[in-house]
Backbone as JSON Lines, residues from 0, in Angstrom:
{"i":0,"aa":"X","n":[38.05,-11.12,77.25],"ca":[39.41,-11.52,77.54],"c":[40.35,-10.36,77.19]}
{"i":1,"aa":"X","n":[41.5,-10.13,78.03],"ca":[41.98,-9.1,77.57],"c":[43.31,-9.44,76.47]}
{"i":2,"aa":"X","n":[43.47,-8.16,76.03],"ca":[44.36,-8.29,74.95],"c":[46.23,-8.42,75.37]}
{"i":3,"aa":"X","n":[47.01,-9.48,74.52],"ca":[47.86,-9.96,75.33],"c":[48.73,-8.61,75.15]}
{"i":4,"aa":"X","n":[50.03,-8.32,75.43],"ca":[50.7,-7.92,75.1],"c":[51.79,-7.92,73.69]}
{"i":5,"aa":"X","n":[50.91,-8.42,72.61],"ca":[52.08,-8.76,71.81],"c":[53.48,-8.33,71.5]}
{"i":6,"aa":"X","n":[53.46,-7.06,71.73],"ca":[54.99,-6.08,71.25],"c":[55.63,-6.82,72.23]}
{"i":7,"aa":"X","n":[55.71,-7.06,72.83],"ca":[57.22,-8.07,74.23],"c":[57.48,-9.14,73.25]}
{"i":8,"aa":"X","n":[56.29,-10.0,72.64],"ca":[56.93,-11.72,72.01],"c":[57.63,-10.92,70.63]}
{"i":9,"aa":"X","n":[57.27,-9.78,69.88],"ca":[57.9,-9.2,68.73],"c":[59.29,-9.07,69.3]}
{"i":10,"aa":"X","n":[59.31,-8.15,70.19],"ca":[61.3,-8.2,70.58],"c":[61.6,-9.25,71.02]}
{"i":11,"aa":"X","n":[60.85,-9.88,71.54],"ca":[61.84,-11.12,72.45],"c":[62.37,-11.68,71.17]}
{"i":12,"aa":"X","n":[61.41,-12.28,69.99],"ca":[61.53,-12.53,68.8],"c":[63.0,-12.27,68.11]}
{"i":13,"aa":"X","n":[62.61,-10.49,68.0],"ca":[63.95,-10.23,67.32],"c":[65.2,-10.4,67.4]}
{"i":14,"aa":"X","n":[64.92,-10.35,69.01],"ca":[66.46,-10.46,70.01],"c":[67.1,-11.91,70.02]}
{"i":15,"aa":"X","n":[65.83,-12.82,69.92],"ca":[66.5,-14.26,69.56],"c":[67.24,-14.55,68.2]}
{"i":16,"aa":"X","n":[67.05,-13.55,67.61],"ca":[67.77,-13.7,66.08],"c":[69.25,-13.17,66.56]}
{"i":17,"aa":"X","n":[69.32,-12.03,67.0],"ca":[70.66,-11.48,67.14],"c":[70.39,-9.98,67.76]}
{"i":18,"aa":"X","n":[71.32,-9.55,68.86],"ca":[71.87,-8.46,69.75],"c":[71.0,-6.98,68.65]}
{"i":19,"aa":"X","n":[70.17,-6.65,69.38],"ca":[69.6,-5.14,68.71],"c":[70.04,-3.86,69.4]}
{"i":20,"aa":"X","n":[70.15,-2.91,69.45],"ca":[69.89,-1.48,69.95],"c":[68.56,-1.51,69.72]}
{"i":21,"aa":"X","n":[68.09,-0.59,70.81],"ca":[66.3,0.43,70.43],"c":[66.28,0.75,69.47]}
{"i":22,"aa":"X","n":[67.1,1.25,68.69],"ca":[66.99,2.07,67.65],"c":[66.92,0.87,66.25]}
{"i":23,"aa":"X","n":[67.67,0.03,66.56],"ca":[67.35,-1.16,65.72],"c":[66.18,-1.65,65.58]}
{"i":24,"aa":"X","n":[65.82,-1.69,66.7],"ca":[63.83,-2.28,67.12],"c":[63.3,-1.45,66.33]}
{"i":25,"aa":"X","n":[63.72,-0.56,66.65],"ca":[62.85,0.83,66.16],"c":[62.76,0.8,64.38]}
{"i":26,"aa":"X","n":[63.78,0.96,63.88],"ca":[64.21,1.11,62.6],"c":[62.77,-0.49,62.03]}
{"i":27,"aa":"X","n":[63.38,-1.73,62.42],"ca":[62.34,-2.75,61.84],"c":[61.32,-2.17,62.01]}
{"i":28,"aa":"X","n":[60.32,-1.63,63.25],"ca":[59.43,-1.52,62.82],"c":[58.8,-0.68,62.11]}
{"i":29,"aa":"X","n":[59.7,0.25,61.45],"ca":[59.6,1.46,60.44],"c":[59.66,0.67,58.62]}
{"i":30,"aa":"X","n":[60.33,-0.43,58.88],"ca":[60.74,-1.2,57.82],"c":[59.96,-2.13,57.39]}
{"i":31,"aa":"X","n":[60.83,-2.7,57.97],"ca":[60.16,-4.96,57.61],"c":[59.24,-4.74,58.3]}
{"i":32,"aa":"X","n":[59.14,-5.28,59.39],"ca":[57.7,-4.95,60.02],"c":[56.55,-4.22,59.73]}
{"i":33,"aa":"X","n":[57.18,-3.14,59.63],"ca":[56.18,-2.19,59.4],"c":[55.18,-2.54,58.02]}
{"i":34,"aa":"X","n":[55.46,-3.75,57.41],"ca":[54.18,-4.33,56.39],"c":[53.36,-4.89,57.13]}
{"i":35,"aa":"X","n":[53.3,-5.31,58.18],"ca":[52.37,-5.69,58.8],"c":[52.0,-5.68,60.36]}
{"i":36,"aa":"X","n":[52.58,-5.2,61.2],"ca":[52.94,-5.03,62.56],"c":[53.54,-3.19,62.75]}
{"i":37,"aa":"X","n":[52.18,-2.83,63.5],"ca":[52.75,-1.18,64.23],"c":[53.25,-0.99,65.28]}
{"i":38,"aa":"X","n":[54.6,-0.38,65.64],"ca":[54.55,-0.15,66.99],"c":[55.24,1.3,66.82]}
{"i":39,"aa":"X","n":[55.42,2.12,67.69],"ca":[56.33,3.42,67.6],"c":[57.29,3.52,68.79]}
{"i":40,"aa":"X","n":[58.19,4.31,68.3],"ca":[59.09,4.38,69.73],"c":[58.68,4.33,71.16]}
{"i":41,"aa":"X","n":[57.53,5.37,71.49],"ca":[57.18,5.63,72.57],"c":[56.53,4.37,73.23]}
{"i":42,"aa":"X","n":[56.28,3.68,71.98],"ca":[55.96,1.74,72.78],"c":[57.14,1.05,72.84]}
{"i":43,"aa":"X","n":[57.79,1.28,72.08],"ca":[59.11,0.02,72.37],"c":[60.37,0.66,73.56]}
{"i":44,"aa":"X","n":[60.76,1.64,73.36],"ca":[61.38,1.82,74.57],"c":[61.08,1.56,76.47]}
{"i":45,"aa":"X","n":[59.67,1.68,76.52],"ca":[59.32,1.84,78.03],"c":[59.34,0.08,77.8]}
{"i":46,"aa":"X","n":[58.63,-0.65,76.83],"ca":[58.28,-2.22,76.76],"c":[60.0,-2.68,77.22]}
{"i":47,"aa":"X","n":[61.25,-2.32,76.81],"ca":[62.54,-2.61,76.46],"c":[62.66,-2.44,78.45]}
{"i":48,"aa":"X","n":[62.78,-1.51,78.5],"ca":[62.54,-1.1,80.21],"c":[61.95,-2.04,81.12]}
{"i":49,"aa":"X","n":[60.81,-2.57,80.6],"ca":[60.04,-3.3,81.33],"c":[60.67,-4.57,81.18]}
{"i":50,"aa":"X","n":[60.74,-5.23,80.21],"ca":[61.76,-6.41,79.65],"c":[62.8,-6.9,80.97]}
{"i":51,"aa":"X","n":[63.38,-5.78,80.95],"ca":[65.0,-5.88,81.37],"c":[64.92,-5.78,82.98]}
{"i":52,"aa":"X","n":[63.47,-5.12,83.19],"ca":[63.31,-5.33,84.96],"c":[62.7,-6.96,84.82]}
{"i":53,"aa":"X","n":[62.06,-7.32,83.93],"ca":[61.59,-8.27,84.28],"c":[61.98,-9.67,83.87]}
{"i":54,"aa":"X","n":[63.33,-9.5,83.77],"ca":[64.75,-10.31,83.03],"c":[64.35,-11.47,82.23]}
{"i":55,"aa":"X","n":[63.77,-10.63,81.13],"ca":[63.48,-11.39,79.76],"c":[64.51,-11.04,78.89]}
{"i":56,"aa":"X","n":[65.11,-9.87,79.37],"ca":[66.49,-9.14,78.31],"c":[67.37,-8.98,79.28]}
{"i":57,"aa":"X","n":[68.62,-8.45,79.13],"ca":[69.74,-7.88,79.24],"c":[70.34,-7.04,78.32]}
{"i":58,"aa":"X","n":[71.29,-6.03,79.07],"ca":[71.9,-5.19,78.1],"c":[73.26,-4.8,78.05]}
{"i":59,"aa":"X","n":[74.02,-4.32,77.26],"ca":[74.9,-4.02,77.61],"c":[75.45,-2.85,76.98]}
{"i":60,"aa":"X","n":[76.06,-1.6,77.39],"ca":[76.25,-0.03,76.95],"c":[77.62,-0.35,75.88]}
{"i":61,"aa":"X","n":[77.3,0.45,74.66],"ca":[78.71,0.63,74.29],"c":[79.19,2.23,73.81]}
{"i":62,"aa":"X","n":[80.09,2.42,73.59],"ca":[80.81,3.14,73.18],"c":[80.51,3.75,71.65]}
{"i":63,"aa":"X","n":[80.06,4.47,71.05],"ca":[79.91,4.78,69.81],"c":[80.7,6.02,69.28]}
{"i":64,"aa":"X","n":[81.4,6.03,68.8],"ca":[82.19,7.16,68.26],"c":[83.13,8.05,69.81]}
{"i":65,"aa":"X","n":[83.08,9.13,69.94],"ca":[83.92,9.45,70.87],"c":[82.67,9.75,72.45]}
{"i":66,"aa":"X","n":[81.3,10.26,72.03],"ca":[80.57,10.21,72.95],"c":[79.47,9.27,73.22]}
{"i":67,"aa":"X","n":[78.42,9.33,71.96],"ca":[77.25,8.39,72.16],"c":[77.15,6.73,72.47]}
{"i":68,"aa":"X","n":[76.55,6.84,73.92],"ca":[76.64,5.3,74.35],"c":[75.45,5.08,73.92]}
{"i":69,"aa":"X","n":[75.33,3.49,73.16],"ca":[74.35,2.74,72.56],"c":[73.99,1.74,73.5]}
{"i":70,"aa":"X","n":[72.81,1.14,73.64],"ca":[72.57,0.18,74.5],"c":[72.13,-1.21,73.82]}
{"i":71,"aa":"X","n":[72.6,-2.12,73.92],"ca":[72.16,-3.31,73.13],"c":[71.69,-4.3,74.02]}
{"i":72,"aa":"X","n":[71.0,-4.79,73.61],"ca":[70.21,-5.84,74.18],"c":[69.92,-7.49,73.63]}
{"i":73,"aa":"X","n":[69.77,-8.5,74.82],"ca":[69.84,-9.31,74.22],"c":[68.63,-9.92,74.93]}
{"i":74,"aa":"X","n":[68.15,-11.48,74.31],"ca":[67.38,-11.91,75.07],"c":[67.99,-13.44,76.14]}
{"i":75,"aa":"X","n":[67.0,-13.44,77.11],"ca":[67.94,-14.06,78.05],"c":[67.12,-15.75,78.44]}
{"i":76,"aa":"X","n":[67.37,-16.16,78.77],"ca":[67.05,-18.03,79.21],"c":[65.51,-17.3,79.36]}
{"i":77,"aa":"X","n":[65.47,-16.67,80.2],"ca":[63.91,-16.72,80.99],"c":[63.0,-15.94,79.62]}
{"i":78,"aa":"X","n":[63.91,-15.07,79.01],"ca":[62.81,-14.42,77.57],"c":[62.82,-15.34,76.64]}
{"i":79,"aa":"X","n":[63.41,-16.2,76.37],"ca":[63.85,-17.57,75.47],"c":[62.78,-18.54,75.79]}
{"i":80,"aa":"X","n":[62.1,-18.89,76.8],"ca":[60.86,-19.89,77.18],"c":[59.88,-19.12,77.3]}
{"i":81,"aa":"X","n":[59.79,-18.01,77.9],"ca":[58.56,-17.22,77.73],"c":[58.24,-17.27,75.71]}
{"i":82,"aa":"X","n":[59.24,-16.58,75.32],"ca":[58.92,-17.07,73.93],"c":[58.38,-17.92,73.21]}
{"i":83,"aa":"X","n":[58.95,-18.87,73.71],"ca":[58.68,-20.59,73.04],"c":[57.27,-20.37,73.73]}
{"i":84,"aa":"X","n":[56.97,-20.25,74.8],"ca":[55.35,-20.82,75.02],"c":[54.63,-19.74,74.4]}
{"i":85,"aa":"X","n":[54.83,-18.71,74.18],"ca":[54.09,-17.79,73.1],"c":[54.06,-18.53,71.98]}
{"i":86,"aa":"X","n":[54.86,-18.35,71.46],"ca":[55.18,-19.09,70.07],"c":[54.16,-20.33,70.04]}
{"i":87,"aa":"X","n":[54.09,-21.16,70.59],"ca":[53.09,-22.66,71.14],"c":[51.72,-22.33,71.1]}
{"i":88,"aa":"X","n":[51.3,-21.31,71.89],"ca":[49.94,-20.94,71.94],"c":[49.25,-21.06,71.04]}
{"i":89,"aa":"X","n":[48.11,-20.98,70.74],"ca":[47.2,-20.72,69.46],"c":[46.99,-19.64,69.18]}
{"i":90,"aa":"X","n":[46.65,-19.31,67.66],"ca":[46.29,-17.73,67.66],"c":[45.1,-17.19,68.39]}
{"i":91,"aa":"X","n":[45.32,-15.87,68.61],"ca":[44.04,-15.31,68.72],"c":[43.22,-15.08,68.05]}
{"i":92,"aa":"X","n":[41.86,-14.94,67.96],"ca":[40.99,-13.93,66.8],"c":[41.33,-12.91,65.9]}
{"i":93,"aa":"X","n":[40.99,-12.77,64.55],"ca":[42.11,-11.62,64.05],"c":[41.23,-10.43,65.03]}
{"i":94,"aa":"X","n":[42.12,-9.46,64.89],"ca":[41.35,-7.78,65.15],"c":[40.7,-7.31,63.94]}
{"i":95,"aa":"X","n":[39.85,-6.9,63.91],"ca":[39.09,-6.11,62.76],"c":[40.15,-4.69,62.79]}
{"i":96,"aa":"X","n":[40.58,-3.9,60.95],"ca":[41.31,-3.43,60.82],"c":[40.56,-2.11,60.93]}
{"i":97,"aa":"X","n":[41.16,-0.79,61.18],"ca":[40.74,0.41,61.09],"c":[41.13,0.98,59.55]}
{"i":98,"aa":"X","n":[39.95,1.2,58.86],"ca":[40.56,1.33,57.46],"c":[39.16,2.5,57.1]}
{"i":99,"aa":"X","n":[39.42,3.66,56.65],"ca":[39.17,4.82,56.48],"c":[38.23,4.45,54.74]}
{"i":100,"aa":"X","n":[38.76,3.96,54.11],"ca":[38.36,3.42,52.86],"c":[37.15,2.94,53.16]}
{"i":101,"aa":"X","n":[36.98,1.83,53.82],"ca":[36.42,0.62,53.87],"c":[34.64,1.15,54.83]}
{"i":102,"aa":"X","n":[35.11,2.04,55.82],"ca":[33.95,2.89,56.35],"c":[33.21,3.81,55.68]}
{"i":103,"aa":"X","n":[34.17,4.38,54.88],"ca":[33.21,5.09,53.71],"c":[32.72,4.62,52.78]}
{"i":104,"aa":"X","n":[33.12,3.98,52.45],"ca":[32.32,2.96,51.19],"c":[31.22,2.57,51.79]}
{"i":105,"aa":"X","n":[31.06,2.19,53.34],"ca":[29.98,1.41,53.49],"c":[28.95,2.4,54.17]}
{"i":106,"aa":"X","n":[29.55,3.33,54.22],"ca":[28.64,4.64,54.37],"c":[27.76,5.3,53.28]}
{"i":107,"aa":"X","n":[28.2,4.51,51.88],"ca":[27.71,5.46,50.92],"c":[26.59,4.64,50.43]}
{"i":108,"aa":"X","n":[25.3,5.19,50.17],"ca":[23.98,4.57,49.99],"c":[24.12,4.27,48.51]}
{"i":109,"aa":"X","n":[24.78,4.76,47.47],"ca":[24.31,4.94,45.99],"c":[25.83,5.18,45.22]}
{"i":110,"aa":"X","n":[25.72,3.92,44.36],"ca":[27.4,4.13,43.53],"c":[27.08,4.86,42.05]}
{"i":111,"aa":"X","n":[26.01,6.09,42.63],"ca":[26.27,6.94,41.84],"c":[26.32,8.46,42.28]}
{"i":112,"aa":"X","n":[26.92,8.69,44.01],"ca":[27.21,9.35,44.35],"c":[28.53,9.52,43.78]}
{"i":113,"aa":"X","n":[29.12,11.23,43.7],"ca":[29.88,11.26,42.74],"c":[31.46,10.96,44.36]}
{"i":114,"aa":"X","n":[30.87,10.88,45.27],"ca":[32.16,10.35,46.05],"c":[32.9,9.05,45.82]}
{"i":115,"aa":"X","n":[31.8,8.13,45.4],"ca":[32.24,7.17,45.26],"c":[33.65,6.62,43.99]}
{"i":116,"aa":"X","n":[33.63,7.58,42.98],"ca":[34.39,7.29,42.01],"c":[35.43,8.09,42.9]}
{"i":117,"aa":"X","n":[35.79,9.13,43.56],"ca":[36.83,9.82,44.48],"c":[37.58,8.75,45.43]}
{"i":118,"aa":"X","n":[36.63,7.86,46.19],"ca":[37.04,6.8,46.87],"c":[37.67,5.92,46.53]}
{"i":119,"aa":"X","n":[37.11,5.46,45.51],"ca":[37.86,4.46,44.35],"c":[39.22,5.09,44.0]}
{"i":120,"aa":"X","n":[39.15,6.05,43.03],"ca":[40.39,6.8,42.58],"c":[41.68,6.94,43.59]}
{"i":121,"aa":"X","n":[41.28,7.43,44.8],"ca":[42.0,7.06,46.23],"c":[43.07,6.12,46.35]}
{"i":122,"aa":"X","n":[41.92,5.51,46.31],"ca":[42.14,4.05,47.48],"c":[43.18,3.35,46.3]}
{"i":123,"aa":"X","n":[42.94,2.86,44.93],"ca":[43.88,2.77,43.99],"c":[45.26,2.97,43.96]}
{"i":124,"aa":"X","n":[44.94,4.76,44.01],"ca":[46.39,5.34,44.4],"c":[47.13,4.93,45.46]}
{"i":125,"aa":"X","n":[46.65,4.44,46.52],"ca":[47.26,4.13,47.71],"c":[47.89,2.96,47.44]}
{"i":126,"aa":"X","n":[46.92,2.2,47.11],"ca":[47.26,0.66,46.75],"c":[48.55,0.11,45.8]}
{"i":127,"aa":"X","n":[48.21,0.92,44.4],"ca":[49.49,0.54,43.68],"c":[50.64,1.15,44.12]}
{"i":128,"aa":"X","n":[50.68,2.3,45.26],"ca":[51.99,2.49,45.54],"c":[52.3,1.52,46.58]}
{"i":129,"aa":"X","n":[51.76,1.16,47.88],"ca":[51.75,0.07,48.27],"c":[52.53,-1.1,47.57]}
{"i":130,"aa":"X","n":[51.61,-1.6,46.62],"ca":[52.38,-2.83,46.11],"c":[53.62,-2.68,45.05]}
{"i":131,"aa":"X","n":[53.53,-1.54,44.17],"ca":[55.39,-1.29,44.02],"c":[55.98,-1.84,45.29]}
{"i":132,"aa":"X","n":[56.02,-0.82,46.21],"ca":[56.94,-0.98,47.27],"c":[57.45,-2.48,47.72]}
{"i":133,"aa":"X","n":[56.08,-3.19,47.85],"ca":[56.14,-4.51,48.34],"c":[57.25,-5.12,47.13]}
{"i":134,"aa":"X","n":[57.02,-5.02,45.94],"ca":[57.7,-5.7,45.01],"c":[59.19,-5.43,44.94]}
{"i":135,"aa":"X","n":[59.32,-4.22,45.1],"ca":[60.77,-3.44,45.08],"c":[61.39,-4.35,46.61]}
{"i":136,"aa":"X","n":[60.9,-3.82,47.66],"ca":[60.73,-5.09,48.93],"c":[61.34,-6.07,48.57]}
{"i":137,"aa":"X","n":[60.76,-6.89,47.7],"ca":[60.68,-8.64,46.85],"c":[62.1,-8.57,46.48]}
{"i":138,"aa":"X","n":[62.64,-7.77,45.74],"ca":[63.39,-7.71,44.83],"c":[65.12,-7.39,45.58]}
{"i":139,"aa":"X","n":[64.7,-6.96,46.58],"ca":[65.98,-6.26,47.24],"c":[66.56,-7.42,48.73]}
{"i":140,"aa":"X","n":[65.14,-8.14,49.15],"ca":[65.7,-9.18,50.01],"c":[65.43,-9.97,49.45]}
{"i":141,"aa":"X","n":[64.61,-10.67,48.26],"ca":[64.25,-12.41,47.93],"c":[64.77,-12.7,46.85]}
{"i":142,"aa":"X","n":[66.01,-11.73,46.1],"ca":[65.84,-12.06,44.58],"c":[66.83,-13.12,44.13]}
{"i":143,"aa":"X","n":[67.53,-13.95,45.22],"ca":[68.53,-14.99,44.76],"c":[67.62,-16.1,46.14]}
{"i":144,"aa":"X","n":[67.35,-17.23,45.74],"ca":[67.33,-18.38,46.01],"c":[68.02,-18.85,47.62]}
{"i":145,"aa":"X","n":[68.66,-18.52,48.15],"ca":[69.25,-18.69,49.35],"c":[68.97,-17.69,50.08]}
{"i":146,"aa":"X","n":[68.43,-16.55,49.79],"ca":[68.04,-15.79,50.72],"c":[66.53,-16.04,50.78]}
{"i":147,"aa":"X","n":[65.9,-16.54,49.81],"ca":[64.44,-17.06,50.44],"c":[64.12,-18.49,51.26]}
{"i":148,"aa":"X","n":[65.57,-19.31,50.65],"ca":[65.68,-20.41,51.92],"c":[65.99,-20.1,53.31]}
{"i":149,"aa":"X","n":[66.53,-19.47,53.65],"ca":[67.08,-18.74,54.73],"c":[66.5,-17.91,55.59]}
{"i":150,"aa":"X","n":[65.5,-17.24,54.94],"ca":[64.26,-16.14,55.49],"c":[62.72,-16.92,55.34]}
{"i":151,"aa":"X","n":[62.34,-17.66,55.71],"ca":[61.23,-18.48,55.27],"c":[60.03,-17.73,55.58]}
{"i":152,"aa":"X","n":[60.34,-17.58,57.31],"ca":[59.14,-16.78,57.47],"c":[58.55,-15.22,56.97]}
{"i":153,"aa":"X","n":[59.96,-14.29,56.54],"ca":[59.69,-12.96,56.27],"c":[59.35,-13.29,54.89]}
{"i":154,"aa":"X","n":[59.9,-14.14,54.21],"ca":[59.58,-14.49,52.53],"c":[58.02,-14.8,52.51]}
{"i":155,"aa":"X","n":[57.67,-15.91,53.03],"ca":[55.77,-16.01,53.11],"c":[55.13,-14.98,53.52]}
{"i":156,"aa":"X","n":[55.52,-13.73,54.59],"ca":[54.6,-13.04,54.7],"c":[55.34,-11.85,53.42]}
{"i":157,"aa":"X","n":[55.97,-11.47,53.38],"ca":[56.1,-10.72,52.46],"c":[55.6,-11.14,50.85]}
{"i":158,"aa":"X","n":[55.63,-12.22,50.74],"ca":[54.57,-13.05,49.16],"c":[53.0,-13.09,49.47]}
{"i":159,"aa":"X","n":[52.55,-12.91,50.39],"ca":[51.46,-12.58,50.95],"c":[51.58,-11.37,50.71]}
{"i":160,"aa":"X","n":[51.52,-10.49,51.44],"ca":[51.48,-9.37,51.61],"c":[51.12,-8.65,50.09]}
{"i":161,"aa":"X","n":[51.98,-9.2,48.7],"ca":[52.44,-8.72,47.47],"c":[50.85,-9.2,47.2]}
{"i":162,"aa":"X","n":[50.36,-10.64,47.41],"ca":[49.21,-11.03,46.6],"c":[48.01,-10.33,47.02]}
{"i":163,"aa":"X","n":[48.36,-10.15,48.35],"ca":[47.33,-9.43,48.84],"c":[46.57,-8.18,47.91]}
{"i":164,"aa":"X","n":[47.67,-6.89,48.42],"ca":[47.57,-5.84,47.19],"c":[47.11,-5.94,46.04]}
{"i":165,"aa":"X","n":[48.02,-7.03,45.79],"ca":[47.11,-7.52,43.44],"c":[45.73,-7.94,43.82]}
{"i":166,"aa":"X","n":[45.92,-8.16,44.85],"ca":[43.99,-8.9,44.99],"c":[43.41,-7.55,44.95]}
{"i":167,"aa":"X","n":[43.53,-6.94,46.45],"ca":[42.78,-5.72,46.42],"c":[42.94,-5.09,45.15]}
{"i":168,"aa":"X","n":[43.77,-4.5,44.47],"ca":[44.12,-3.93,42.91],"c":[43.11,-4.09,42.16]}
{"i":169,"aa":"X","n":[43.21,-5.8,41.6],"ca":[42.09,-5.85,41.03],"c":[40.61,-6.25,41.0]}
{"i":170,"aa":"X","n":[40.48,-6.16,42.8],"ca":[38.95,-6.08,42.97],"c":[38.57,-4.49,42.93]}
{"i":171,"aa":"X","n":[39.67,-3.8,43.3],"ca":[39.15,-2.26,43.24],"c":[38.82,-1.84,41.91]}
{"i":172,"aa":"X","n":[39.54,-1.94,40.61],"ca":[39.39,-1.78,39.58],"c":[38.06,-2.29,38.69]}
{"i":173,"aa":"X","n":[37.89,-3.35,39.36],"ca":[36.66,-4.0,39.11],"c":[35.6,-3.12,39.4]}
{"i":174,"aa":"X","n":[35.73,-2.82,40.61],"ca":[34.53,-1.91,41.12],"c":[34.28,-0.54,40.78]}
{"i":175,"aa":"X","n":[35.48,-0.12,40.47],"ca":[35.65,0.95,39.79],"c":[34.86,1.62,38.08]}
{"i":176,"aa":"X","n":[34.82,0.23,37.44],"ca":[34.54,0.09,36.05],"c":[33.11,0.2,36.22]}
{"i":177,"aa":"X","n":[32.79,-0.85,37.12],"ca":[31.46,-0.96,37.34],"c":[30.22,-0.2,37.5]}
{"i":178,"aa":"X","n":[31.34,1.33,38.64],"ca":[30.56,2.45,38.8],"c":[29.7,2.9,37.55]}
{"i":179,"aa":"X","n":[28.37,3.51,37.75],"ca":[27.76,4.4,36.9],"c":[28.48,5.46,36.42]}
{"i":180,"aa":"X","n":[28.22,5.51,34.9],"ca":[29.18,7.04,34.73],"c":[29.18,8.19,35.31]}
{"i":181,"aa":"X","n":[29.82,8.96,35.65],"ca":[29.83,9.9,36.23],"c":[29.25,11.1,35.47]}
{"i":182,"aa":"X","n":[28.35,11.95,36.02],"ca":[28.35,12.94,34.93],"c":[28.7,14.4,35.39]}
C-alpha cells in the first residue's frame, strides 16, 4: 500500500488553528514539531503550491515593511473536510525509525568490544541533551495550568516525548553499568 501523504493533513492542521506564512510552517517544523514530525522547506513549500492549486488553501500577499511581500495562507471548506476525514481514519502502521545507535548496537557481537562502551557514552550524550530540552520545552509552554488545558494535544505529546527520553536514559545507563570493564 502506498504511503499517504501526511505533510498536506500537518498544514491543513495548522492552518485550521490560525492564518500561517511558509515561513511559519517552516519555523514549527524546526520547533514544536520538530519533536516528533520532519519536514524541510524544500517539502513544505512545493506541498503549499500544490494545496492552493488544489483548493485545500488560499492565500493572501501582504505587505511587510517597505518591500517584502509575505504570503499567508489559510485553509479552506474543501481542506477543512478533507481534514476531518483524515483525522477519522485509522492509524497506519508505525514506520520503523532510522536510528544510527540502534544498528550498531545490533551489529556488535560482544559487549566487550571496546565500541560498545563508545556507543553507550554517545548515545547518553545525545539523550540527556535531548531531554533537558524537552523539559526546558515543558517549562516555557506548560508551566501554568491553562495553558495545558488549552493545548491538550501538544501537552500529551510533549509529556510523552519527556517520559520517553527518562525511559531511554535509564535503560541506557543500565546497560551501560552492565558492560564488562573495559580494559
Amino acid at each position: 500500500m502506498a504511503q499517504k501523504n501526511v505533510l498536506k493533513y500537518i498544514i491543513l492542521g495548522l492552518l485550521a488553528h490560525r492564518e500561517l506564512a511558509g515561513y511559519d510552517i517552516k519555523k514549527l517544523f524546526e520547533e514544536e514539531l520538530g519533536d516528533f514530525w520532519y519536514s524541510n522547506h524544500s517539502q513544505i513549500y512545493p506541498e503549499l503550491r500544490h494545496m492552493e492549486d488544489d483548493g485545500l488553501i488560499s492565500s493572501r500577499t501582504e505587505l511587510v515593511g517597505k518591500k517584502l511581500e509575505k504570503k499567508f495562507y489559510r485553509i479552506t471548506k474543501s481542506g477543512q473536510q478533507l481534514l476531518s476525514a483524515w483525522m477519522h481514519e485509522p492509524l497506519s502502521q508505525p514506520v520503523p525509525t532510522r536510528d544510527d545507535f540502534t544498528m550498531k548496537l545490533y551489529l556488535l557481537d560482544s559487549a566487550k568490544d571496546p565500541l560498545a562502551l563508545q556507543l553507550f557514552q554517545e548515545e547518553i550524550a545525545r539523550h540527556e541533551e535531548k531531554y533537558q530540552y524537552l523539559k526546558e520545552r515543558w517549562q516555557l509552554l506548560f508551566a501554568d495550568e491553562d495553558a495545558r488545558q488549552q493545548h491538550f494535544g501538544h501537552r500529551c505529546i510533549l509529556q510523552q516525548a519527556i517520559l520517553r527520553e527518562k525511559q531511554r536514559l535509564d535503560w541506557l545507563r543500565q546497560e551501560l553499568k552492565d558492560l564488562p570493564v573495559q580494559q
